[in-house]
TIDRENTI-50814 format. One record per residue (C-alpha): residue in one letter; x, y, z; residue number from 0. Coordinates in nm, 4 decimals. Layout:
N
A/X/Y/Z/NUM
...
This chain:
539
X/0.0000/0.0000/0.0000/0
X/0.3203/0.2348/-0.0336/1
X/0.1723/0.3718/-0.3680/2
X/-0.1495/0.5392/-0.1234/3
X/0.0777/0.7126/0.0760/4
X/0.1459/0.9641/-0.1459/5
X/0.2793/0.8112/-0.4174/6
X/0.3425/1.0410/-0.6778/7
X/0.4617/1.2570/-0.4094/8
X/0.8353/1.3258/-0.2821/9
X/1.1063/1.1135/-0.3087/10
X/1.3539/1.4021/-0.3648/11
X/1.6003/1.2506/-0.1588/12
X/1.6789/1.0199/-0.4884/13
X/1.6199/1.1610/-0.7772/14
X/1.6491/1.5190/-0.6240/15
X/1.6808/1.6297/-1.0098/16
X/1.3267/1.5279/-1.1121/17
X/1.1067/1.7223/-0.8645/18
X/1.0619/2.0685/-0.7525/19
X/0.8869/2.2778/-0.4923/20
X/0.7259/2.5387/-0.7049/21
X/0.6020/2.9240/-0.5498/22
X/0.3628/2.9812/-0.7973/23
X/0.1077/2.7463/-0.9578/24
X/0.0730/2.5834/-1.2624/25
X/-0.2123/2.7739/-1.4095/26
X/0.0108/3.0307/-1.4358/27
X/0.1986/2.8752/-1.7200/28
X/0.0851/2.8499/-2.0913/29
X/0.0395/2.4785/-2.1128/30
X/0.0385/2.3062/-2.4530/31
X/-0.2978/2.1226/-2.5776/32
X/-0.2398/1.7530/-2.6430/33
X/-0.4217/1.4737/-2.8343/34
X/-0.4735/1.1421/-2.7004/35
X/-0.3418/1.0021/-3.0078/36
X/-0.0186/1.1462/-2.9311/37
X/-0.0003/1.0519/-2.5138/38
X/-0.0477/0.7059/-2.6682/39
X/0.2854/0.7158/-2.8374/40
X/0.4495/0.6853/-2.5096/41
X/0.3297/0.3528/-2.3747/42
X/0.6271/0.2101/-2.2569/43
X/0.8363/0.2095/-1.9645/44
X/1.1333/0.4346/-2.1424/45
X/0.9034/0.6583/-2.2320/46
X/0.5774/0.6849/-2.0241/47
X/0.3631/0.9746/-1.9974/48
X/0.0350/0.9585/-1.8157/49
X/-0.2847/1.1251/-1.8090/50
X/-0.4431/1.2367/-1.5171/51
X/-0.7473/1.4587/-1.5028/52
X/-0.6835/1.6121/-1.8088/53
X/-0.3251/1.6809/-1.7883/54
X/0.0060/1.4514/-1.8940/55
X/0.2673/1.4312/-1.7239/56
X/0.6485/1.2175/-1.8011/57
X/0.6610/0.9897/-1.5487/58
X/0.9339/0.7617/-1.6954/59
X/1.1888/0.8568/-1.4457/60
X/0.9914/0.8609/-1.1609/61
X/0.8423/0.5173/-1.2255/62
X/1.1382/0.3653/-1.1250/63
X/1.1185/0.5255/-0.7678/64
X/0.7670/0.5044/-0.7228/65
X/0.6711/0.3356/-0.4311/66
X/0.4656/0.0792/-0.5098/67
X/0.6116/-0.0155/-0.8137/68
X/0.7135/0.0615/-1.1537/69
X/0.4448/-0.1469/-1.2841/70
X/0.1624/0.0750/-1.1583/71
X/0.2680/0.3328/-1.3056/72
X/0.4295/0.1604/-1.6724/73
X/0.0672/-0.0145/-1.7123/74
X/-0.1054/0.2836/-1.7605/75
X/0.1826/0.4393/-2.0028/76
X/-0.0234/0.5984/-2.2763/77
X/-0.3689/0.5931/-2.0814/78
X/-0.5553/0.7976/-1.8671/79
X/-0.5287/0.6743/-1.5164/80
X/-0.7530/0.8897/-1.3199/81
X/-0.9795/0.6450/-1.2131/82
X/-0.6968/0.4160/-1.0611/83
X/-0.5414/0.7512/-0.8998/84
X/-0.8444/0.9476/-0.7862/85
X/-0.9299/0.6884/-0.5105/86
X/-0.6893/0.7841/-0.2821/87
X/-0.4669/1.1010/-0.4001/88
X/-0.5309/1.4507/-0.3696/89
X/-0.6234/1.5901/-0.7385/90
X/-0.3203/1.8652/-0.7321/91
X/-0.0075/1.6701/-0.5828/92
X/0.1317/1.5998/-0.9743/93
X/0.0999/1.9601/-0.9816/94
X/0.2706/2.0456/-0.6867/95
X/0.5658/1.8252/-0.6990/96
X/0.6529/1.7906/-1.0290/97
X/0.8692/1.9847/-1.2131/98
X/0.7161/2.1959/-1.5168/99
X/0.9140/2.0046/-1.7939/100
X/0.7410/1.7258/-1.6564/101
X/0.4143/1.8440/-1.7040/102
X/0.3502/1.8008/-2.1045/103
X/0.0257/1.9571/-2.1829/104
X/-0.3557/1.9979/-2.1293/105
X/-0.5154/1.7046/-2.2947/106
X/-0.8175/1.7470/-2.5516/107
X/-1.1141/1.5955/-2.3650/108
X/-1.2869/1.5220/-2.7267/109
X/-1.0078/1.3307/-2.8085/110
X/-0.9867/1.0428/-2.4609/111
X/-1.1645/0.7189/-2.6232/112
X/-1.2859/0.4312/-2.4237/113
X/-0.9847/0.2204/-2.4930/114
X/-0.7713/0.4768/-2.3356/115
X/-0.9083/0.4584/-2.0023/116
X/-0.6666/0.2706/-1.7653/117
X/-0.9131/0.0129/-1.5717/118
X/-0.8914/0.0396/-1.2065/119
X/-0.7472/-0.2921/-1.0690/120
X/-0.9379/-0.5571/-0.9660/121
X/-1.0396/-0.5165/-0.5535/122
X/-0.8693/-0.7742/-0.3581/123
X/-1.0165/-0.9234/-0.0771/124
X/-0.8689/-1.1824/0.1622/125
X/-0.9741/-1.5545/0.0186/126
X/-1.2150/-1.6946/0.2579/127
X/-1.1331/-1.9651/0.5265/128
X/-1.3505/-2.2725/0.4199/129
X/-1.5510/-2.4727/0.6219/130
X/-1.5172/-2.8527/0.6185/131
X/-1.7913/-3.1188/0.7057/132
X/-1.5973/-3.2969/0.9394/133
X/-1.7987/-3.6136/0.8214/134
X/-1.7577/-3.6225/0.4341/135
X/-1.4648/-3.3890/0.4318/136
X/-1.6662/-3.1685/0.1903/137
X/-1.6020/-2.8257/0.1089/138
X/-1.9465/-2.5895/0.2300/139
X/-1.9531/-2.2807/0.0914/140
X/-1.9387/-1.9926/0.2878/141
X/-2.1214/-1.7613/0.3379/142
X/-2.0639/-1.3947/0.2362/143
X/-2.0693/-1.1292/0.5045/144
X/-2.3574/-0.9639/0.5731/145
X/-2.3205/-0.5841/0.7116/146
X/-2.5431/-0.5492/1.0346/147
X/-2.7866/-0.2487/1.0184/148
X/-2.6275/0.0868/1.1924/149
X/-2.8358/0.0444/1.4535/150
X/-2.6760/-0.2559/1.6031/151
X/-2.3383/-0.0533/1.6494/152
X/-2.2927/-0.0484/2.0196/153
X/-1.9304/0.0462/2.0575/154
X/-1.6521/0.1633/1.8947/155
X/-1.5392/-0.2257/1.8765/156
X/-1.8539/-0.2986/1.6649/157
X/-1.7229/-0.0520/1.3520/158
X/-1.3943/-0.1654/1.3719/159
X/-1.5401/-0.5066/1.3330/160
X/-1.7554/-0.4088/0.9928/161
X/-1.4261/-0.2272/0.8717/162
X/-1.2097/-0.5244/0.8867/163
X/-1.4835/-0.6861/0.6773/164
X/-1.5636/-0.3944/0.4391/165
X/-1.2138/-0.2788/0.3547/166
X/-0.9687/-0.3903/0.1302/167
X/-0.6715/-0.5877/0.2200/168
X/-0.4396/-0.3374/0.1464/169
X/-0.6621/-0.0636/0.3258/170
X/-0.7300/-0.2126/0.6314/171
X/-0.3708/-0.2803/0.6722/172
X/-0.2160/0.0461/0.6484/173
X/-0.5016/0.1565/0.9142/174
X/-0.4595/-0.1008/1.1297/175
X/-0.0942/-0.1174/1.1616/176
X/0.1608/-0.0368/1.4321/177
X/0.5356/-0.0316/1.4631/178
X/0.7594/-0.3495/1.4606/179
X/0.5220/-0.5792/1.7330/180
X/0.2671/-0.3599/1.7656/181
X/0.3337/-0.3259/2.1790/182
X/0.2544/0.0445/2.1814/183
X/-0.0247/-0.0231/1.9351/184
X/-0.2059/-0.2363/2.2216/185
X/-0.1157/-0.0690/2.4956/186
X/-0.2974/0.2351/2.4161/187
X/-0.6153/0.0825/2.4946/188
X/-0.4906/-0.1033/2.7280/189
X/-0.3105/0.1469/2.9720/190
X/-0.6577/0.3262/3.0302/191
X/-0.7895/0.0080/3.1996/192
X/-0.4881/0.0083/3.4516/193
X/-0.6776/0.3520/3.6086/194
X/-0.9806/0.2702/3.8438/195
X/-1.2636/0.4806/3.8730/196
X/-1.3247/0.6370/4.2473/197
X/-1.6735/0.7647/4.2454/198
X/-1.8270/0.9934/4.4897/199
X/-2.1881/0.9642/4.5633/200
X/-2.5017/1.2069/4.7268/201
X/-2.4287/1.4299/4.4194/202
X/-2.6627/1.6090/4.2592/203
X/-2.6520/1.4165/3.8919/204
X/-3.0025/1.5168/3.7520/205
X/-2.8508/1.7223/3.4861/206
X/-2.5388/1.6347/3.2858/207
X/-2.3075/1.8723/3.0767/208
X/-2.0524/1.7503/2.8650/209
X/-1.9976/2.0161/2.6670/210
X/-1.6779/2.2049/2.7301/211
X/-1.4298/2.4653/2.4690/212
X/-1.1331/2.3377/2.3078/213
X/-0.9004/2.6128/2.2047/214
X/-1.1889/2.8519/2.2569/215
X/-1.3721/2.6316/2.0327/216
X/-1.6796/2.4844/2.1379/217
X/-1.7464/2.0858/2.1342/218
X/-2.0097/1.9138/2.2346/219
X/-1.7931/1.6311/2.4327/220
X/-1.4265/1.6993/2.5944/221
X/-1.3360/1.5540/2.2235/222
X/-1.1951/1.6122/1.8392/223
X/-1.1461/1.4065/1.5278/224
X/-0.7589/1.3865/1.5053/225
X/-0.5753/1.4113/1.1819/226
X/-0.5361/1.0832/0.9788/227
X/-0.3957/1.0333/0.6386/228
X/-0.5667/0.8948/0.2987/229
X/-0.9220/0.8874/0.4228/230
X/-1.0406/0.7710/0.0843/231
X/-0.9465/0.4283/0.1681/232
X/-1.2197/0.4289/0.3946/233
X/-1.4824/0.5656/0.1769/234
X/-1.5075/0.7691/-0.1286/235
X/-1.6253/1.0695/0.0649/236
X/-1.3287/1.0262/0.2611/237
X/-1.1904/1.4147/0.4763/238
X/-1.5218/1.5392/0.3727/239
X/-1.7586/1.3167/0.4960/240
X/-1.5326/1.3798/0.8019/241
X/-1.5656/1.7619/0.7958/242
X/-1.8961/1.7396/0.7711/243
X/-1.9813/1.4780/1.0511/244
X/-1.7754/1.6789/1.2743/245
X/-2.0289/1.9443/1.2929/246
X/-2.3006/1.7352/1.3082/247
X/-2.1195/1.5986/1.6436/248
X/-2.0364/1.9385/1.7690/249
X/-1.6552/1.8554/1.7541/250
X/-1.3457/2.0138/1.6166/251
X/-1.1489/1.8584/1.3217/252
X/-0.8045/1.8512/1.2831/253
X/-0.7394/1.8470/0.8825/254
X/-0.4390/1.6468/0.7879/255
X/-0.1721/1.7334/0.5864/256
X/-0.1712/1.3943/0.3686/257
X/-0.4878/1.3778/0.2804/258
X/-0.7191/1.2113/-0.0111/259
X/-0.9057/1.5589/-0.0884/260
X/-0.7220/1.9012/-0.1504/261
X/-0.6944/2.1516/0.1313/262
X/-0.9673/2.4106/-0.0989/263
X/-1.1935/2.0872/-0.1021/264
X/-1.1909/2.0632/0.2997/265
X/-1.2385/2.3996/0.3631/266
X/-1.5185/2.4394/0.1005/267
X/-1.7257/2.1151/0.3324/268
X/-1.7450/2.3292/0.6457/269
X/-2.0646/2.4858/0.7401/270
X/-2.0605/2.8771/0.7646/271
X/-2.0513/2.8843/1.1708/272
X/-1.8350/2.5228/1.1628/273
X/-1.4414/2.5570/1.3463/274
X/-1.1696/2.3723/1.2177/275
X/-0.7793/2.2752/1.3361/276
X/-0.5195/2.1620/1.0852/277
X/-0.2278/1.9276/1.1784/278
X/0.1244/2.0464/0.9527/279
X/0.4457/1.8064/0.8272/280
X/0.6880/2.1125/0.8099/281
X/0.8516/2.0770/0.4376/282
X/1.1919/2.0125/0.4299/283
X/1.1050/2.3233/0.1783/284
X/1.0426/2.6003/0.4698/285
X/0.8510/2.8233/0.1569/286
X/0.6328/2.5339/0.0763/287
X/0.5076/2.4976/0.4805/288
X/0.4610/2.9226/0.4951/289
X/0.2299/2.8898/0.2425/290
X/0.0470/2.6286/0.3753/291
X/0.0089/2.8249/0.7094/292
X/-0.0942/3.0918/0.5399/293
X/-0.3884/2.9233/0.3521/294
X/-0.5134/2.7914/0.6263/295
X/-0.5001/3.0887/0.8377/296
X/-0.6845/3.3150/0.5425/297
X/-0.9521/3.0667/0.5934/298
X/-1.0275/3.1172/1.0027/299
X/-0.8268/2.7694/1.1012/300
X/-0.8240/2.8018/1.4613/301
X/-0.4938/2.6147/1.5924/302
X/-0.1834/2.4410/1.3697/303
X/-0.1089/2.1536/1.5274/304
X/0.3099/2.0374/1.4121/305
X/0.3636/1.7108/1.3848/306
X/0.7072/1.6390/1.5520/307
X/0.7111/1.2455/1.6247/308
X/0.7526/1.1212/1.2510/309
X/1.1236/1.2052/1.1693/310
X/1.1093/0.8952/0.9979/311
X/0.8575/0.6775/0.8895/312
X/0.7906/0.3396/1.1349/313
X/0.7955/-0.0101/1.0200/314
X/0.4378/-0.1173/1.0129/315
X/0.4759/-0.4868/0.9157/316
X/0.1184/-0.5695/0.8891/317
X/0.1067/-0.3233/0.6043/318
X/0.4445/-0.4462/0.4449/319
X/0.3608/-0.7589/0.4581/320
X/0.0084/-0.6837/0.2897/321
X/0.1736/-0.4862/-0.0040/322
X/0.4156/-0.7838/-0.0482/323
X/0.1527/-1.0432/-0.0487/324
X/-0.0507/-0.8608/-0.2832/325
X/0.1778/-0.7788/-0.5096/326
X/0.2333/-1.1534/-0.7070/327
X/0.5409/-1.2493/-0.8728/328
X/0.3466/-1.1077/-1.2020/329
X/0.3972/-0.7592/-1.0352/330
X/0.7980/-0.8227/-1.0846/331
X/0.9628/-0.6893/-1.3900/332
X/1.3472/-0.7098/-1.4524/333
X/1.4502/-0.3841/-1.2465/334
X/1.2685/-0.5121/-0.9914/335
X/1.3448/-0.8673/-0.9647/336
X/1.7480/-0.7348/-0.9498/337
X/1.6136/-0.5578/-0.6246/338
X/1.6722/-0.2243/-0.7736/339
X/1.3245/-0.0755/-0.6330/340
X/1.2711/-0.1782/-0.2451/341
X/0.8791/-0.1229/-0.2508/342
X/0.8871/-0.2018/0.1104/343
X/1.1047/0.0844/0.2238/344
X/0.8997/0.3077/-0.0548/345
X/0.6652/0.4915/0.2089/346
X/0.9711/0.5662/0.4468/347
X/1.1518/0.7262/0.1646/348
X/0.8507/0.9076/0.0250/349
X/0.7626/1.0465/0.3517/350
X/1.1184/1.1124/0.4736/351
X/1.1475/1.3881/0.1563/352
X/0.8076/1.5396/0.2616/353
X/0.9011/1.5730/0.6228/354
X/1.1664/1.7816/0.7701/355
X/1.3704/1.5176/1.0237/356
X/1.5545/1.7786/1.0258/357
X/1.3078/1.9880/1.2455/358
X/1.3859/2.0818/1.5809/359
X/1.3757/2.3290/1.8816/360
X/1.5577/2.5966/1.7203/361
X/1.2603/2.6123/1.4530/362
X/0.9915/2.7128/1.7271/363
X/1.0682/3.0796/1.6761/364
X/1.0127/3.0370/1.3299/365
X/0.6626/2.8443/1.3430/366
X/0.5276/3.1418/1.5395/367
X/0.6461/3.3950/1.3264/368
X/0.4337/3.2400/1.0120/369
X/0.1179/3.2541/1.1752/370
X/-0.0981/3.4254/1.4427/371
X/-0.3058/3.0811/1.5039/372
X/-0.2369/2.8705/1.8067/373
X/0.0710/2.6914/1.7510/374
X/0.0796/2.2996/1.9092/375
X/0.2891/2.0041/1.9418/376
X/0.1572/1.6796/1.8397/377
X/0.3612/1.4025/1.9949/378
X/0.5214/1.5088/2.2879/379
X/0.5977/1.1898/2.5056/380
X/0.7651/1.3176/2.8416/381
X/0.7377/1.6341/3.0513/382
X/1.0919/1.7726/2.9792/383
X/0.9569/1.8252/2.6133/384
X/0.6473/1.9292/2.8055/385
X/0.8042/2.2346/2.9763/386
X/1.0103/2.3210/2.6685/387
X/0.7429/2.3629/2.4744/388
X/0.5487/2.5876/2.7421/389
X/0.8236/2.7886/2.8197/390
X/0.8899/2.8081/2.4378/391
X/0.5493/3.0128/2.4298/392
X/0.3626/2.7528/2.2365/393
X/-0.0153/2.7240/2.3182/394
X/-0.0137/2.3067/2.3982/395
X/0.0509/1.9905/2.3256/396
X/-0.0858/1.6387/2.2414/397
X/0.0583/1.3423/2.4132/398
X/0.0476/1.1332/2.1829/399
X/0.2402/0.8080/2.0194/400
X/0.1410/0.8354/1.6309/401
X/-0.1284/0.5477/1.7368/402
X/0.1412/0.3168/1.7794/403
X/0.3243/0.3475/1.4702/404
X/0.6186/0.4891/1.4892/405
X/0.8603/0.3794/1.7869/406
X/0.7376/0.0485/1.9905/407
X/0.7604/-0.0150/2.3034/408
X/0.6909/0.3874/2.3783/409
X/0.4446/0.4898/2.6434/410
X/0.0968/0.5353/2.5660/411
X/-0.0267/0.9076/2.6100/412
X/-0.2513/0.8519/2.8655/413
X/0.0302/0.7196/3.0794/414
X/0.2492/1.0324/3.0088/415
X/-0.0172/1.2859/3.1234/416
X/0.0479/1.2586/3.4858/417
X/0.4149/1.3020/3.4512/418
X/0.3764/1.6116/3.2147/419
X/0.0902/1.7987/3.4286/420
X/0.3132/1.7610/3.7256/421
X/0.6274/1.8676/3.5310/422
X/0.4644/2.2195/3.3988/423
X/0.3000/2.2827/3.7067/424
X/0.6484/2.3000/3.8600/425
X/0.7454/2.4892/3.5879/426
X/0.4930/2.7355/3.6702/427
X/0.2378/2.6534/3.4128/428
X/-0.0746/2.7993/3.5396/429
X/-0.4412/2.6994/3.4499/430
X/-0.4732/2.7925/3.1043/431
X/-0.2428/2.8720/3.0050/432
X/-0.1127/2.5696/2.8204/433
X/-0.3056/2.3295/2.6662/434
X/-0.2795/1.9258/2.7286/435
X/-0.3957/1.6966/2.4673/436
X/-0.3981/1.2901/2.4762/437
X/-0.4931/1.0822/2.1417/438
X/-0.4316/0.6883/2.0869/439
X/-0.6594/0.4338/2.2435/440
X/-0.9528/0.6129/2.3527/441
X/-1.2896/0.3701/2.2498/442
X/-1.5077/0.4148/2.5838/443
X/-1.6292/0.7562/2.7685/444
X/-1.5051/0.6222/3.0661/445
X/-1.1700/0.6418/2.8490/446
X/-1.2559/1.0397/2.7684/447
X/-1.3292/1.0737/3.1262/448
X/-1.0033/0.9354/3.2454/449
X/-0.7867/1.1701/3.0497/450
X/-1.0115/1.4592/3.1657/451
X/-0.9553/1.4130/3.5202/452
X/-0.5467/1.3898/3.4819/453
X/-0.5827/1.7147/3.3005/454
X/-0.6399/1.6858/2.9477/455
X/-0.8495/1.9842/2.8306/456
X/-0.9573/1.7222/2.5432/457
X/-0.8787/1.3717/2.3804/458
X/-0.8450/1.3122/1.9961/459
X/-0.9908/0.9967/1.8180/460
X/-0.8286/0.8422/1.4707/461
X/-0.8595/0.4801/1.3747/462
X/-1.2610/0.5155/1.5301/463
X/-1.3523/0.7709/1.2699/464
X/-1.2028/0.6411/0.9926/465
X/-1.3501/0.2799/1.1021/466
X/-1.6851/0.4231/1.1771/467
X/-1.6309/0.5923/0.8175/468
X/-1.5095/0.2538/0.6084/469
X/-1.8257/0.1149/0.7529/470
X/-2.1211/0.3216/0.7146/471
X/-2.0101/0.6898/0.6044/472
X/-2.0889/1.0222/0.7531/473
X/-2.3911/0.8887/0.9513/474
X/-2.1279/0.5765/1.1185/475
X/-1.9075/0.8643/1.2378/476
X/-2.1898/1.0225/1.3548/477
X/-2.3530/0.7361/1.5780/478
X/-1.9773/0.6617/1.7207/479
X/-1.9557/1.0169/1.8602/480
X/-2.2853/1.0111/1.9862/481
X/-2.1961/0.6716/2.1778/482
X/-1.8955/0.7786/2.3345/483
X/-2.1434/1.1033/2.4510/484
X/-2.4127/0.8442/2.5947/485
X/-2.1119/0.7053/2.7182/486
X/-1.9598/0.9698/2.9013/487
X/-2.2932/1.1070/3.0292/488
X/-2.3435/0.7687/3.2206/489
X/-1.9568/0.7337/3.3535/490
X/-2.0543/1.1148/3.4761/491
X/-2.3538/1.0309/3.5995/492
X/-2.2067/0.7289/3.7993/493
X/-1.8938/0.9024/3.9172/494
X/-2.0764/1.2208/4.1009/495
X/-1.9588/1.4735/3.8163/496
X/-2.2293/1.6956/3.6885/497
X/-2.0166/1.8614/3.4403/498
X/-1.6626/1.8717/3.2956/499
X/-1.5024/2.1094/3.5543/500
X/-1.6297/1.8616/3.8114/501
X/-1.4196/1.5728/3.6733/502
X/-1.0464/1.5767/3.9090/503
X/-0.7620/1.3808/3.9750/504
X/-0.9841/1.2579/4.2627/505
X/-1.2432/1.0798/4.0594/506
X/-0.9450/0.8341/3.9535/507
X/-0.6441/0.5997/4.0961/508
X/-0.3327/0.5655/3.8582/509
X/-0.1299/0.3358/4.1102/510
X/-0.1360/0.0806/3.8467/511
X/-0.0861/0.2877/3.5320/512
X/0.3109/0.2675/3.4944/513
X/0.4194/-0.0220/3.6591/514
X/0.2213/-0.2350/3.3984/515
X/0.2016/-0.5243/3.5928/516
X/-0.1263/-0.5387/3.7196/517
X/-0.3129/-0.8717/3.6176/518
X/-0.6715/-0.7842/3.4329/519
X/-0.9369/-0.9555/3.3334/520
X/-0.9555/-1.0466/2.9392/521
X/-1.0596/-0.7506/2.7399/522
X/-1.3067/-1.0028/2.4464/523
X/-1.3892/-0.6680/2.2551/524
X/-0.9781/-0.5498/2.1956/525
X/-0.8831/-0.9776/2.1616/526
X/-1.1416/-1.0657/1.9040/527
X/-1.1192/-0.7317/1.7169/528
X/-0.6989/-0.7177/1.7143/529
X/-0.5524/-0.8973/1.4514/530
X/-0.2759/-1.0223/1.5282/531
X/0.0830/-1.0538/1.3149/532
X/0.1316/-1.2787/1.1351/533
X/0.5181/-1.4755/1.0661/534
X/0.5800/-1.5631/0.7045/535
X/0.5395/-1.8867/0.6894/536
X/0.1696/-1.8619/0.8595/537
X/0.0266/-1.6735/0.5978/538
């Protein structure tokens, strides 16, 4: 699944020559008009140009780095591939990172024929364990899954369950992935059942408020869709069916940087009165990220949260593993089989020339220079970072482990939150004055709750919305959210907290929550939901 993760996008650090960062945009040149007839001439993989909505572009060069494979890219030499690209990419990333030269001309509509149309590949799905009669050894056939109504949802466990069945192979695994064994991936979840509730009763409970600000926006829960890449694998709709469920929830969203849909195409799904965050990869290109910021500020974005955990890209072996199995020997051609392309390492290059690992403290100045919006760290995993950042001037920070999928063996977010409140509050960190976010792990209200009470001003969900998406659309996101609220309202309810100011350190006990030794009692929803990894020879 390399090829979804932005693909056609930056792998400068190779073939630095063939790509460019440009400062103006490509309408701005006069761009030659192009028969199909003469795209078709160059069909083969020394000399492949591609259409894609409306435009060719050379892409014999870049073939050969292209992360999933030469041969996705060589099949569709002469043809127009939209269909097989517009699934998953962004419509103006060829425009973006290509250089001009490599942009050949506006292609005449009139002239695009049937038998130019690239096909989409075929949708694989995951062959089907049979079922044997264990008296007459006889194959039964099984039978095909049958999505349950959105009704029967009852937890954040349930759409996970329908995605796994819904979603492609190749989807599923790059959602569903963590780094190297996946320890951090589990643990997320996990860690919030190592804190015990410690109710207090006689409370007045009659009336429950969740709602609470976030960033002086307001939110209907103590909650906000996190950014998460490629939402188009989960449904067609993909960022904005997300955009648009989030104000039907009453919660922020935090646009991603790598996403299916272009930033003008998010923006333009907000309702008038609707509040957004955006998440940032700074550029290795510092001109490219400026403008960025300055888009989204134009358009009323309320807080940039900076991705700083992701120097590198993590090994996510579920997803290699998928890609490789997928792939066939048919996929190989003679570059390949010589092991000239590593596919597998194709997303960590990819993303390593889109992200600064260069990045550091010394660039925190800079950041707020570019913008007047609320400047954030996302993935901040100890208090010394903690305090740095606060004492830096920044306006917060979210605790946070990339979901799992970058370093193993790292400590969940919720874990971290003790240490860092305690380590800005020495620091002098007054109320308010610096946010505290946690993401990864959160399926419950009694999860939201949790983080709340250790002093998270709000948690951020991923995998659930883009589950909730992959399995019913807008409306699944929709019904999750308002579970976790019927959720929370009873955990509320139950714990003698009338509202979200109510909700202290005193509602809780973390005794258990670092020393990870604590025996508990089977978690069936996370076990029969996980899957696990798999060795080679199992699969």
């Amino acid at each position: 699944l390399a090829q979804v993760f932005l693909c056609q996008a930056a792998l400068v650090a190779k073939n630095e020559e063939h790509y460019w960062f440009p400062s103006f945009s490509p309408l701005e040149m006069a761009e030659k008009v192009l028969s199909m007839e003469e795209v078709a001439k160059h069909k083969t993989k020394d000399d492949c140009w591609v259409v894609l909505y409306g435009k060719a572009y050379d892409l014999t060069k870049f073939a050969k780095v292209h992360p999933g494979g030469a041969k996705l890219i060589t099949d569709a030499a002469g043809m127009d591939a939209t269909a097989q690209f517009d699934p998953i990419h962004p419509k103006d990333i060829m425009d973006k990172l290509l250089k001009p030269s490599l942009t050949m001309g506006v292609v005449d509509a009139s002239t695009i024929k049937p038998e130019h149309v690239a096909k989409p590949p075929e949708k694989h799905k995951a062959a089907p364990k049979k079922k044997v009669k264990a008296a007459a050894a006889e194959e039964e056939a099984v039978e095909e899954f049958k999505k349950p109504p959105l009704a029967a949802m009852l937890n954040s466990f349930d759409f996970e369950s329908v995605a796994r069945e819904v979603m492609e192979p190749q989807a599923w695994g790059y959602y569903s992935s963590g780094g190297d064994d996946e320890i951090t991936l589990r643990d997320n979840h996990l860690a919030f059942q190592r804190i015990t509730m410690r109710p207090r009763i006689l409370v007045n409970v009659r009336d429950i408020d969740m709602s609470t600000t976030i960033l002086g926006v307001k939110a209907s829960l103590p909650l906000y869709f996190t950014a998460t890449a490629l939402a188009k694998l989960a449904h067609q709709e993909g960022e904005v069916a997300i955009v648009k469920a989030a104000k039907k929830a009453g919660v922020p969203y935090m646009l991603p940087t790598l996403s299916s849909y272009t930033l003008d195409e998010m923006l333009a799904a907000r309702s008038p009165d609707q509040e957004v965050f955006s998440q940032l990869y700074v550029n290795p290109e510092r001109s490219r990220s400026e403008e960025y910021v300055a888009k989204l500020e134009a358009a009323g974005v309320k807080a940039l949260f900076v991705t700083v955990d992701a120097p590198q890209l993590g090994r996510r072996e579920k997803d290699m593993r998928n890609k490789f199995t997928q792939q066939g020997s048919d996929v190989q051609d003679g570059e390949e089989d010589e092991g000239a392309v590593d596919r597998s390492q194709g997303a960590t290059r990819a993303i390593s020339s889109y992200i600064d690992p260069g990045l550091c403290w010394d660039d925190v100045p800079w950041l707020k220079k570019i913008t007047k919006m609320k400047v954030l760290l996302k993935g901040v995993q100890c208090g010394e970072d903690a305090v740095q950042a606060y004492k830096a001037g920044l306006s917060g920070c979210v605790l946070s482990n990339h979901g799992g999928r970058q370093l193993d063996t790292c400590r969940p977010g919720i874990e971290v939150l003790p240490e860092v409140m305690e380590a800005i509050k020495e620091a002098g960190c007054k109320k308010g004055e610096f946010s505290v976010f946690v993401d990864g792990g959160i399926r419950r209200g009694a999860d939201i709750f949790k983080a709340v009470a250790l002093g998270a001003e709000a948690i951020g969900v991923g995998r659930p919305v883009l589950y909730s998406l992959a399995s019913y659309g807008q409306n699944g996101i929709v019904r999750m959210v308002h579970m976790l609220q019927d959720e929370l309202q009873m955990v509320m309810r139950l714990a003698g907290t009338p509202n979200v100011a109510s909700i202290t350190e005193n509602h809780v006990l973390t005794t258990n929550l670092a020393d990870h030794i604590v025996p508990l009692p089977v978690d069936n929803l996370t076990a029969r939901t996980y899957q696990a990894l798999e060795p080679a020879a199992r699969l």
